[in-house]
C-alpha positions in Angstrom: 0.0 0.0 0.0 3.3 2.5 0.3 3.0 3.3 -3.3 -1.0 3.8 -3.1 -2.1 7.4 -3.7 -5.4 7.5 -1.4 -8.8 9.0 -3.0 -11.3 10.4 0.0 -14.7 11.7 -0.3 -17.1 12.6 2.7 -20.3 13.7 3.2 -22.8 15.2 5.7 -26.1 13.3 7.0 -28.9 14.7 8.6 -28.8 11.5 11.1 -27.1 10.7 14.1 -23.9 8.8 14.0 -25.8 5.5 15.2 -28.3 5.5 13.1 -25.7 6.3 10.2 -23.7 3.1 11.3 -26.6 0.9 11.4 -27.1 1.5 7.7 -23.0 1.3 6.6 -23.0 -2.0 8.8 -26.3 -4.1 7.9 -25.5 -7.4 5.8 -26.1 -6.8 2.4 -26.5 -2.6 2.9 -25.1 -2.2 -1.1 -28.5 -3.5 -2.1 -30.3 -0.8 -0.9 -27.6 2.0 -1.3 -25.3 1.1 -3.8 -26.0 2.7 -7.5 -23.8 0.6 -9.2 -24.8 -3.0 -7.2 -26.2 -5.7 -8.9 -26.5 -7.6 -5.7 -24.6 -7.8 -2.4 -25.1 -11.2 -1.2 -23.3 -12.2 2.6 -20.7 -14.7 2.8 -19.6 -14.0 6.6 -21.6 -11.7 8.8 -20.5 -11.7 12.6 -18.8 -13.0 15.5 -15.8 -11.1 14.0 -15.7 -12.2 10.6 -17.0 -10.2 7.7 -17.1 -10.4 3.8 -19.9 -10.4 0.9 -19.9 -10.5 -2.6 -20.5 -7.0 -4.5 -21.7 -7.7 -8.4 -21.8 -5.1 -10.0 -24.5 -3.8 -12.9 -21.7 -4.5 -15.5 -21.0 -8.1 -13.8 -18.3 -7.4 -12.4 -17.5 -9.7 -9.1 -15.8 -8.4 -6.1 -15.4 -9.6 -3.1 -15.0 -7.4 0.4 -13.4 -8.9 2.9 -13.3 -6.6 6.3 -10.2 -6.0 7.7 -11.1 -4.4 11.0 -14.2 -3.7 13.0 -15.1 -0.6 15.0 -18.5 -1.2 16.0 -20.5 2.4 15.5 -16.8 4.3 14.3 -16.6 2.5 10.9 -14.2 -0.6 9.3 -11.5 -1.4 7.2 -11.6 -3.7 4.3 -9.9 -5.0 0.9 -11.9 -5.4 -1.8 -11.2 -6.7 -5.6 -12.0 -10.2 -7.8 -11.2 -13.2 -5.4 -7.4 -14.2 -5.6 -6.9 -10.7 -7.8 -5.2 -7.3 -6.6 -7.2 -6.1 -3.7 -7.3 -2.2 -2.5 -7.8 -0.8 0.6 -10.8 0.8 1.9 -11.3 2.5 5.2 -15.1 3.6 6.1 -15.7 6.1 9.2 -18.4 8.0 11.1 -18.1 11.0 12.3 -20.4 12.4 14.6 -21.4 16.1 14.3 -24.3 16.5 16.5 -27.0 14.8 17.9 -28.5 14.7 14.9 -25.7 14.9 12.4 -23.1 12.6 11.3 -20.2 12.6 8.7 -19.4 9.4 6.8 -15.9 9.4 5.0 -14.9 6.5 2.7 -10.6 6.2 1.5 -9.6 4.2 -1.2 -6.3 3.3 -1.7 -6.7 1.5 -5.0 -4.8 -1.6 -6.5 -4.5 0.3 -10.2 -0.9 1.1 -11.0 0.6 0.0 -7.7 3.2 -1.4 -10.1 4.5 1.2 -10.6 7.3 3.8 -8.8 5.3 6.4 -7.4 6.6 9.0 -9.5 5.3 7.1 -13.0 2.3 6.5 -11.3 1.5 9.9 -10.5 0.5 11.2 -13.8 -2.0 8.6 -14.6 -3.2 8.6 -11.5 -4.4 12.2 -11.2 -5.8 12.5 -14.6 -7.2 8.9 -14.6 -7.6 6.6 -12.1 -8.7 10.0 -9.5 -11.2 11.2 -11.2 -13.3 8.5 -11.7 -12.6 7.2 -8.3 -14.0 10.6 -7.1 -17.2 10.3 -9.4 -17.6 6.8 -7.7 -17.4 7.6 -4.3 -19.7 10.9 -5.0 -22.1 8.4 -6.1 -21.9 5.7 -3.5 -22.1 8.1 -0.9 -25.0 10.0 -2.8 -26.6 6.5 -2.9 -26.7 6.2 1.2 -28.3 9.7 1.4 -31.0 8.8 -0.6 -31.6 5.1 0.9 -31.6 7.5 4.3 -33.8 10.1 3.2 -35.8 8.7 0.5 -36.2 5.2 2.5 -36.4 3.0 -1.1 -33.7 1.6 -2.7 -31.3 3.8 -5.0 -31.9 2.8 -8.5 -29.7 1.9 -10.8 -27.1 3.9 -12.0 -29.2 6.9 -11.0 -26.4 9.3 -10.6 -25.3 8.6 -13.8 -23.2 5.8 -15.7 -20.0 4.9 -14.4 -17.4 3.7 -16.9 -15.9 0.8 -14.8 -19.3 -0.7 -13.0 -22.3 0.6 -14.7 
């Protein structure tokens, strides 16, 4: 992960931190809130142990395994095709209030950790970061609506991504 540039989006909910990690940490939560999920089927789910299957609506099959645990702070995890390049994803909650909570997702993805850090950088920034951004904006656009509409985020409905839609 050294040679990992790290991509981090956040946003604001109008929930409290509790009720924000009750949502990030129900089994199968990408069904509901994930624009780009296909389905989010369980593998492990407790007692320590925690991965699913994410497919998304291009068919593409990755698997989350969870690294660490913070029950109502958030969780690491490393996520990719099963025995493939995995990157690293850290998930936290902030709370801002009593009824107000940040959620901040990191990626430090697998895509060009191949390479030194100064060939990487170029592609990077004008390739792999911006549609890592656009992702993130959309997953994290897909919880506030699951929160606030209370329905399942449609497809794609923030637009097309050009890796998972």
């Amino acid at each position: 992960m050294k040679n990992r540039f790290p991509i981090t989006k956040s946003a604001d909910f109008d929930i409290s931190s509790s009720n924000l990690w009750e949502v990030i940490s129900e089994p199968g939560n990408l069904n509901n809130s994930h624009p780009f999920c296909k389905s989010n089927e369980v593998i492990n789910w407790g007692d320590g142990k925690y991965s699913d299957r994410l497919i998304y609506l291009n068919g593409l099959n990755y698997i989350r395994t969870f690294k660490t645990w913070n029950e109502g702070a958030g969780y690491t995890l490393e996520i990719g095709e099963e025995e493939g390049p995995q990157s690293f994803v850290i998930w936290e909650i902030e709370s801002l209030g009593v009824n107000s909570s940040r959620l901040i997702i990191t990626v430090y993805p697998y895509l060009l950790d191949w390479l030194p850090n100064f060939l990487a950088f170029i592609p990077h920034r004008f390739w792999v970061k911006p549609r890592l951004e656009s992702y993130l904006n959309s997953v994290i656009s897909g919880f506030n609506y699951y929160i606030k509409e209370g329905k399942k985020v449609p497809g794609n409905h923030f637009g097309k991504h050009s890796w998972f839609s």
